[in-house]
C-alpha positions in Angstrom: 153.8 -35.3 0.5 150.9 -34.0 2.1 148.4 -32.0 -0.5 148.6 -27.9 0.0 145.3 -26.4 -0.8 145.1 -22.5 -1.7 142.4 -20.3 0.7 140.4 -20.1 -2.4 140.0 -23.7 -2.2 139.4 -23.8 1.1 136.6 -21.4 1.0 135.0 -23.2 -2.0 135.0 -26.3 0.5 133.6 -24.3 3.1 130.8 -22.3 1.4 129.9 -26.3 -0.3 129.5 -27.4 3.6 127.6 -24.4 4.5 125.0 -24.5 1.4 124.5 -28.0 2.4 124.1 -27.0 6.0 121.5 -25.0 5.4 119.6 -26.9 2.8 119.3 -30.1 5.3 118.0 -27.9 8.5 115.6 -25.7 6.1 114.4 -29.2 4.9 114.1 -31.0 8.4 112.7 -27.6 9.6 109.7 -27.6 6.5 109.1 -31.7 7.4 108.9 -30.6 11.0 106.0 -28.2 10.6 103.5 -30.1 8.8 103.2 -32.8 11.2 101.3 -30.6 13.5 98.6 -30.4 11.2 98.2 -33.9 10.8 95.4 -35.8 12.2 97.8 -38.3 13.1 99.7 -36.2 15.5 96.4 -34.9 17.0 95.1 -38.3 17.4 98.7 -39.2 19.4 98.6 -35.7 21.2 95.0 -35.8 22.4 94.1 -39.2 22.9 95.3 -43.2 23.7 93.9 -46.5 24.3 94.6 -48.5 26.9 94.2 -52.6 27.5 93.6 -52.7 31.4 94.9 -55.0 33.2 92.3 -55.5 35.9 89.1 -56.4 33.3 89.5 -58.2 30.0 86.0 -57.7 28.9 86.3 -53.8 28.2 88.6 -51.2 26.6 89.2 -47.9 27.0 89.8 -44.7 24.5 90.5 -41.0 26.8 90.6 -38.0 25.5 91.5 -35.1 26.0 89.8 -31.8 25.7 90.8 -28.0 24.7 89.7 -24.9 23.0 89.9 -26.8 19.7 88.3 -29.6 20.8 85.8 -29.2 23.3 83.0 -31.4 25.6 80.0 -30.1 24.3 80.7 -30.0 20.4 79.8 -32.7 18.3 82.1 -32.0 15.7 85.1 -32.4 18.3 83.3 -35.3 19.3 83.3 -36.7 15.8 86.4 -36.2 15.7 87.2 -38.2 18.9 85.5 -41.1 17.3 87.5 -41.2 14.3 90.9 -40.9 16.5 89.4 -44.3 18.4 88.9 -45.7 15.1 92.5 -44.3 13.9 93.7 -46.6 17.2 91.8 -49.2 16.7 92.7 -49.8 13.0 96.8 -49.2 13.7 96.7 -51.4 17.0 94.5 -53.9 14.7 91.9 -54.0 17.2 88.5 -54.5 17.0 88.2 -56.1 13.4 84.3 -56.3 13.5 83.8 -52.9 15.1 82.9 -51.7 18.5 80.1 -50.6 21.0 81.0 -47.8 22.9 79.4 -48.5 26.7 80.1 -45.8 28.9 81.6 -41.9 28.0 82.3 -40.6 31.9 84.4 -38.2 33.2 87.8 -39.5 35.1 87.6 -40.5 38.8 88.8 -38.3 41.2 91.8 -41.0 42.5 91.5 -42.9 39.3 95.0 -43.8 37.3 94.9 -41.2 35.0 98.7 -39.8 34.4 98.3 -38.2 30.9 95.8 -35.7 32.4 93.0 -36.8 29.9 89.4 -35.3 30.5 87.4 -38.7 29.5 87.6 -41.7 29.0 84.9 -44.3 26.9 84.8 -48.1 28.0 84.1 -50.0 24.8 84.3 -53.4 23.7 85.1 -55.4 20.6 82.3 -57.0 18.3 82.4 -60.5 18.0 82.2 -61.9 14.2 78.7 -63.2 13.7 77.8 -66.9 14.2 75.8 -68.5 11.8 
């Protein structure tokens, strides 16, 4: 015999659902928000590096620039550096450091399709023989 629930219950039931509802979005909405003030999501929103596949003997980090991070600043620029070393260190590239070679603007026909402003060729240090 199927159960027969009162409207009281079923409001009870409903008001339970709703309150938890709520309380998952408010929490998924609060997580959501403080990613964009990590350096993380920065890093991944302003910047990549990139393995080409026409030269093995450099690598490149590109940037891009805006109002919070611009050319001429050298704490944006600091900044830059620590986003290629943030790469670096989650691709576990570059073990022994790097030496940055060139910092140039992109080429006018040059594969750029995430828009970035410019780009560093750097390579890898070799561990030291001895």
């Amino acid at each position: 015999m199927p159960a027969i629930t009162t409207l009281r219950e079923r409001g009870a039931t409903r008001s339970v659902f709703v309150s938890t509802a709520l309380l998952v979005v408010s929490l998924s909405a609060g997580g959501c928000m403080s990613i964009h003030d990590s350096p993380d999501f920065e890093r991944h929103q302003y910047s990549q590096v990139v393995e080409p596949y026409d030269r093995k003997d450099v690598l490149y980090f590109d940037a891009t620039f805006s109002a919070q991070f611009p050319d001429d600043d050298p704490a944006a620029e600091q900044l830059r550096m620590e986003w290629l070393e943030g790469w670096l260190e989650q691709r576990k590239i570059c073990p022994q450091g790097y030496e940055i070679i060139t910092r140039r603007e992109f080429g006018y026909l040059e594969n750029n399709p995430a828009h970035h402003d410019i780009r560093y060729e750097f390579t890898c240090r070799s561990e030291p023989t001895g």
